[in-house]
N, C-alpha and C positions, 0 to 999 in steps of 0.2 A: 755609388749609393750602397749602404751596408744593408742588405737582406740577411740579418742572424736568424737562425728559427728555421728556416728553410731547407729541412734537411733533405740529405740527399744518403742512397744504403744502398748495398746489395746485393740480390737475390745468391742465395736461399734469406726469406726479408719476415716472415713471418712477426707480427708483433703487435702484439695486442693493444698497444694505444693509438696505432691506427686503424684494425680490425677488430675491435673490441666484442667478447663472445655474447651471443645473443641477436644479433640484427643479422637478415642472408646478407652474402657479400655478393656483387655481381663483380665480372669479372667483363668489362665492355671495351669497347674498340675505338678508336677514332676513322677507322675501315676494315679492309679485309685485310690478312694476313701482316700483321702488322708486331703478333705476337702473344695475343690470350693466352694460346695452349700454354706457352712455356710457361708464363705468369702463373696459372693455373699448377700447372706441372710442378713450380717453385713452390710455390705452398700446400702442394700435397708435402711432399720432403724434407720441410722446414714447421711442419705442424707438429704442436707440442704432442699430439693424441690423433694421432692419426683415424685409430678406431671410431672416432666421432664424427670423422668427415660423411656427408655424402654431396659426390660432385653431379651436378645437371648440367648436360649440355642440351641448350633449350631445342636447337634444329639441328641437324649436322647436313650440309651439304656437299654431293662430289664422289659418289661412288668409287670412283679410280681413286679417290686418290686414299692418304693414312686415315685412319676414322682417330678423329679426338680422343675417343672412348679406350681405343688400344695405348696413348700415350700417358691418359691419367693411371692405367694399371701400371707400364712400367714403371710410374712413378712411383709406386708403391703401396696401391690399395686393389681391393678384391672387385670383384663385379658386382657384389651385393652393394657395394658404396656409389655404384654411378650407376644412372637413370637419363638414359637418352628419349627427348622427348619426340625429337620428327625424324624422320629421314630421310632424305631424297636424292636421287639418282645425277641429279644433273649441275655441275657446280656452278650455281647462280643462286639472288639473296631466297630468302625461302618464301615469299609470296610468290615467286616467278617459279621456283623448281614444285612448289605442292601444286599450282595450278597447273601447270604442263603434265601433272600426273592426274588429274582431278581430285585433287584432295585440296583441303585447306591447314593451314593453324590456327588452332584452338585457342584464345588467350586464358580463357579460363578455365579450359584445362591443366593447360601449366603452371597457372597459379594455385591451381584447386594441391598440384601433386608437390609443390614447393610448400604452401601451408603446410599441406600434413607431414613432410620432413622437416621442418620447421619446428614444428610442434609435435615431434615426436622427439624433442631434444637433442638431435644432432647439430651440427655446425653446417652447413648448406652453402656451397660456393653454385655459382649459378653463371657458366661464359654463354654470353650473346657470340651472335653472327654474324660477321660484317661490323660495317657501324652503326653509331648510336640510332641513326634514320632511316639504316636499311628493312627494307619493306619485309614486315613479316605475315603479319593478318591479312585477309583477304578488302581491308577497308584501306590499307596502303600505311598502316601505321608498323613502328616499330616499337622494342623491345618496352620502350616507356610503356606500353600498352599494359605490360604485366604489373611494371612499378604501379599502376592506378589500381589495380585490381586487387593488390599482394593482399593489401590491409596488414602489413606484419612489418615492423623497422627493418629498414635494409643501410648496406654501404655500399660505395660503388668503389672500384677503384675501374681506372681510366686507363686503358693502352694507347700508347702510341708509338712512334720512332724516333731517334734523336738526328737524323738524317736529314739533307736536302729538301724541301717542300712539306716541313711538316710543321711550320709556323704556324700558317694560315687553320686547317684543320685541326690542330691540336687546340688552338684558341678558341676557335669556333664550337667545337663541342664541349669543355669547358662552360663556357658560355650557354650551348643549349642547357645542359642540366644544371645549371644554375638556376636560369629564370623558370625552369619546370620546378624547380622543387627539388631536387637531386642533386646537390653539388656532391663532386667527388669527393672522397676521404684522402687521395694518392693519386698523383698522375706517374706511370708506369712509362718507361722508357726502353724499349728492347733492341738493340743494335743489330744491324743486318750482316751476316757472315762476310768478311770481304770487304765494307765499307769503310773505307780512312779515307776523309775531307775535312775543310777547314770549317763545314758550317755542322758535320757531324760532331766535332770538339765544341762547338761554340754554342750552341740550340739550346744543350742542358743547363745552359747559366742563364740566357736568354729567358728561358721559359720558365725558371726560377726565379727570375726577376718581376716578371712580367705575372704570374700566377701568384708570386706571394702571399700568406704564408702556408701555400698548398706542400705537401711534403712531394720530394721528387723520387723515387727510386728506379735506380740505373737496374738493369738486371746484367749483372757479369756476362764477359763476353763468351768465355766457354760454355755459356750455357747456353747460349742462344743461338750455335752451332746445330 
């Protein structure tokens, strides 16, 4: 079956007919660690104006371990360009880690500090935590929670892995944000350091086939080291 149209690129991927300037771009997950940062990390480096960024990372969870915030600077912007909105001690989604500290997240606070970077004409990249349904708010909802609040055009682009088991989920939330209202602009593809199998080659065409005519991008392997 001929799927033409379906393109597939590689990061450093920045390009404005799939990101087009004016709408925040979220930057989501099909779980955890599956690859934002770098996504993120790629389009600080591949942005045509970098001085126009400002990147939010909406929670960051996990004290021990790298903080998001240190990897979007090596990538090459200053601390006045990122705005971390939670943080929490203990790496679990961020309803579980604010509440074990007695705090909550705010959805319309985040939304309140994404408008006003929005509308202060910057370019606004916005990575979630976990996945599309991991629990953020104190009511057990997720990230969709800001998308209803934004009031401002957004794009999503979609992470996941080209790996073993990642049929099932990568379709499935595809799938959620569709019927929400949210389809992706890009399903994102990040390879895990070390992984060569037969269904690690096979997914990306699979899931090109099967999601047409969604644009696919692979993110190079050295970068996802």
């Amino acid at each position: 079956m001929s799927r033409k149209g379906s393109s597939t690129q590689s990061a450093p991927f920045w390009d404005d007919s799939l990101f087009p300037e004016g709408p925040v771009l979220f930057v989501v997950g099909t779980d955890t660690g599956v690859g934002k940062t770098l996504f993120v990390e790629s389009l600080i480096r591949s942005a045509p104006d970098r001085n126009r960024l400002r990147i939010v990372k909406a929670a960051q969870t996990g004290a021990g371990e790298e903080r998001d915030l240190d990897r979007y600077l090596r990538a090459g912007i200053s601390h006045e360009q990122v705005w971390e909105g939670y943080s929490f001690a203990r790496p679990l989604d961020p309803m579980t880690a604010a509440r074990l500290e007695g705090r909550f997240v705010d959805p319309d606070f985040l939304a309140d500090r994404i408008r006003h970077l929005h509308d202060g004409g910057y370019r606004v990249i916005v990575e979630g935590s976990g996945g599309i349904l991991s629990p953020f708010f104190p009511d057990g909802t997720g990230i969709l929670s800001i998308f209803l609040r934004l009031g401002r055009p957004l794009n999503l682009l979609l992470v996941s892995h080209p790996h073993l088991g990642t049929l099932s989920g990568t379709l499935a939330a595809v799938r959620i944000l569709r019927e929400e209202g949210y389809p992706p602009r890009a399903l994102g593809l990040c390879p895990r350091p070390g992984v060569s199998d037969l269904a690690s080659t096979l997914n990306p065409e699979t899931l090109r086939t099967l999601l047409f005519p969604l644009p696919v991008i692979m993110l190079s392997p050295e970068l996802s080291d």
